[in-house]
C-alpha positions as semicolon CSV with decimal commas, in nm:
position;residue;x (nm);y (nm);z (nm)
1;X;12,383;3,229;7,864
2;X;12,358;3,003;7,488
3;X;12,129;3,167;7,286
4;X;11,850;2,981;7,204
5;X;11,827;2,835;6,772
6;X;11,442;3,000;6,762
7;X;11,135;3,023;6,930
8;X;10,839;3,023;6,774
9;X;10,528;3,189;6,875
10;X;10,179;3,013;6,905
11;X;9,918;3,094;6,679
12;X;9,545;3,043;6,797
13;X;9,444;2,773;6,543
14;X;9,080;2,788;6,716
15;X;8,981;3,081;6,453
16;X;9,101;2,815;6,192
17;X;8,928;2,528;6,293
18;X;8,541;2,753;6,356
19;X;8,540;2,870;6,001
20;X;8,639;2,510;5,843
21;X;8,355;2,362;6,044
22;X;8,117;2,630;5,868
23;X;8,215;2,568;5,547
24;X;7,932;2,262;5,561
25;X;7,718;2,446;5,719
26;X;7,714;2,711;5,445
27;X;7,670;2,419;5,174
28;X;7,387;2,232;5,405
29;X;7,198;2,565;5,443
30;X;7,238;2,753;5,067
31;X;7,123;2,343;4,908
32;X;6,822;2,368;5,152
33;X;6,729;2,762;4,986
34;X;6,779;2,653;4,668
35;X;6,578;2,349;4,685
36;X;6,325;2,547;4,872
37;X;6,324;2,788;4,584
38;X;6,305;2,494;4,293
39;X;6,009;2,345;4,485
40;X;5,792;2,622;4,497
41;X;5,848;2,841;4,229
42;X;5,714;2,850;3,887
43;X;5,932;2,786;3,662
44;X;5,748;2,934;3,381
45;X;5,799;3,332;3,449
46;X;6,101;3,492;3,343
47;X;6,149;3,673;3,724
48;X;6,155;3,356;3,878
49;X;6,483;3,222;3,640
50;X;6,650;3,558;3,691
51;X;6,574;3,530;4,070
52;X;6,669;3,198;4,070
53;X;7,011;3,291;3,844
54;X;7,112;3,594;4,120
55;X;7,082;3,346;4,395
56;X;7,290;3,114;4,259
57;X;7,529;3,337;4,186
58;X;7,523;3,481;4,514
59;X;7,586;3,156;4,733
60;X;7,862;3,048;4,545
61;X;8,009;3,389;4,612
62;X;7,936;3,337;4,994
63;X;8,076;2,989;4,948
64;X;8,400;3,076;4,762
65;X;8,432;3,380;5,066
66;X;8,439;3,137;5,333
67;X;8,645;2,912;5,162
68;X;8,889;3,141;5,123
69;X;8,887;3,254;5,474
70;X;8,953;2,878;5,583
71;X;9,264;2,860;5,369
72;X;9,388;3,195;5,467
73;X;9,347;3,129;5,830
74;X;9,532;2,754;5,758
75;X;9,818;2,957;5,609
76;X;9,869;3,148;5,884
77;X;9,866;2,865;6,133
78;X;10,118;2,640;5,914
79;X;10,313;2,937;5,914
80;X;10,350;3,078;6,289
81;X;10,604;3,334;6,371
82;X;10,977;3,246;6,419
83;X;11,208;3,444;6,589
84;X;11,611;3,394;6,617
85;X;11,906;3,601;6,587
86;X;11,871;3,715;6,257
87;X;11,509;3,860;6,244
88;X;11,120;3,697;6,264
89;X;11,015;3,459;5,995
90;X;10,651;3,506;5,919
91;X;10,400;3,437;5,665
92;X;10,323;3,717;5,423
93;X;9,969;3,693;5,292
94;X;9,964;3,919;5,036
95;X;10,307;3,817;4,829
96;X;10,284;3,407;5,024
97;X;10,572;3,341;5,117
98;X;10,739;3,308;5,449
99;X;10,994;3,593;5,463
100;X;11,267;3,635;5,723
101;X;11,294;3,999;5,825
102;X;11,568;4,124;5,952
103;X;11,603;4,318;6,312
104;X;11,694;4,639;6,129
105;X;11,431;4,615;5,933
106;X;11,147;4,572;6,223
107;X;11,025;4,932;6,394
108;X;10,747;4,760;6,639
109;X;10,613;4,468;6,771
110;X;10,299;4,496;6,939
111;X;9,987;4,300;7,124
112;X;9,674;4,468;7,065
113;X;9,301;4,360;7,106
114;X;9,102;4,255;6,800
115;X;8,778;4,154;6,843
116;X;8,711;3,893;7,016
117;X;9,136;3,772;7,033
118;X;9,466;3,910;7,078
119;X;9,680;3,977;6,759
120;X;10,057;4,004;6,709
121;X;10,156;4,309;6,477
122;X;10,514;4,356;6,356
123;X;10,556;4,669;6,198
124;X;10,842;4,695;5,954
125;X;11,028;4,996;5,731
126;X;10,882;4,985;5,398
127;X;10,706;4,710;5,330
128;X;10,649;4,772;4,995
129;X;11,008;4,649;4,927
130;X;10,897;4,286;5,105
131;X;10,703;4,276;4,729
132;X;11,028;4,225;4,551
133;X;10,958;4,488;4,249
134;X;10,610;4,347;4,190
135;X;10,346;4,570;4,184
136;X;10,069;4,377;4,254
137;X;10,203;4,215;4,530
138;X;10,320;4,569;4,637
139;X;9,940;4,664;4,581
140;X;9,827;4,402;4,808
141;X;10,052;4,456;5,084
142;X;9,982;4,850;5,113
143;X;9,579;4,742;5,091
144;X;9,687;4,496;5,382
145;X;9,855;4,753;5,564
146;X;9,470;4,987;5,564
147;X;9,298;4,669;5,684
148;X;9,563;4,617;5,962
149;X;9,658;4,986;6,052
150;X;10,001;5,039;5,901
151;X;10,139;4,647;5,944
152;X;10,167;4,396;5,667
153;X;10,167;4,111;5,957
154;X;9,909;3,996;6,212
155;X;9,898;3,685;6,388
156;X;9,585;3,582;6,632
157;X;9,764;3,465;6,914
158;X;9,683;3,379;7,326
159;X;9,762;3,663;7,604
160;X;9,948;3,394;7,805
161;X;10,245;3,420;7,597
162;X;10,284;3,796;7,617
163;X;10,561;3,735;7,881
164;X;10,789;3,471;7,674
165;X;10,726;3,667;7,376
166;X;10,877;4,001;7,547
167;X;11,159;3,807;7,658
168;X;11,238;3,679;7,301
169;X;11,222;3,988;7,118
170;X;11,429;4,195;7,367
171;X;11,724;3,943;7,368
172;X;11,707;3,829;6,993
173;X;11,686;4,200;6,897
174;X;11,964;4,246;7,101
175;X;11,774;4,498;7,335
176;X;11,646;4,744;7,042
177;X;11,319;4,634;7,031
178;X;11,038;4,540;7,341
179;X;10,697;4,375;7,296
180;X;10,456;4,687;7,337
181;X;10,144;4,659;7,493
């Protein structure tokens, strides 16, 4: 049997698509408080400016949050995991860049439940070293790890696939490694 070049894994881009759609939404509804807030308060007491200061301050806060949800969520859909003979090309958030890792260096790939989707984890041995001696980036990657229980790489991706997916990483791992459950 010819080994296949790669296969690459779908990523749900539906996550992607919801929080870009909101990012109006957020800019239609914080310009409707604020005007609200311009047209009937006074202008003249010192509360009202400070009040008016801290909710300024607070939507563009909620503003630059979902922005920068919608361009992590489009990084991780331009950047879908790849897997061939050598190892899985994903996206790294925390360092961005699309690393290939290496079988040997992969200890589980899982499906678990999260929310209201399915995510792809790959656990790998020390993934601190995926940083390349920088310590912020090193930093970032271990708080990633907390948020995603030990794994600097998740994926949202569809149940349907959980077959084709098993296949792949049994025979490009060369039998070391099965898709657990």
């Amino acid at each position: 049997m010819v080994q296949p070049p790669e296969v690459i894994i779908g990523v749900k881009k539906w996550p992607a698509f919801v929080l870009a759609a909101l990012v109006p939404m957020v800019i239609a509804l914080l310009a409707g408080v604020l005007a609200l807030m311009l047209r009937s308060g006074s202008s003249s007491g010192a509360l009202w400016v400070v009040w008016l200061v801290v909710a300024l301050a607070g939507s563009a806060a909620m503003l630059a949050s979902v922005c920068w949800a919608v361009y992590r969520a489009f990084d991780t859909v331009r950047h879908p995991p790849r897997l061939s003979g050598h190892g899985i090309r994903m996206w790294l958030a925390p360092t961005r860049e699309y690393l290939l890792v290496p079988w040997q260096r992969i200890a589980v790939v899982r499906f678990e439940p999260r929310g209201i989707s399915t995510a792809l984890l790959v656990f790998v041995a020390n993934p601190e070293e995926l940083a390349k001696g920088d310590r912020r980036a090193a930093q970032r990657i271990r708080r990633m790890m907390r948020q995603f229980g030990g794994t600097p790489f998740v994926y949202p991706v569809t149940r349907s696939r959980l077959g084709s997916t098993d296949e792949a990483v049994r025979w490009f791992s060369g039998g070391r490694l099965a898709l657990q459950r």
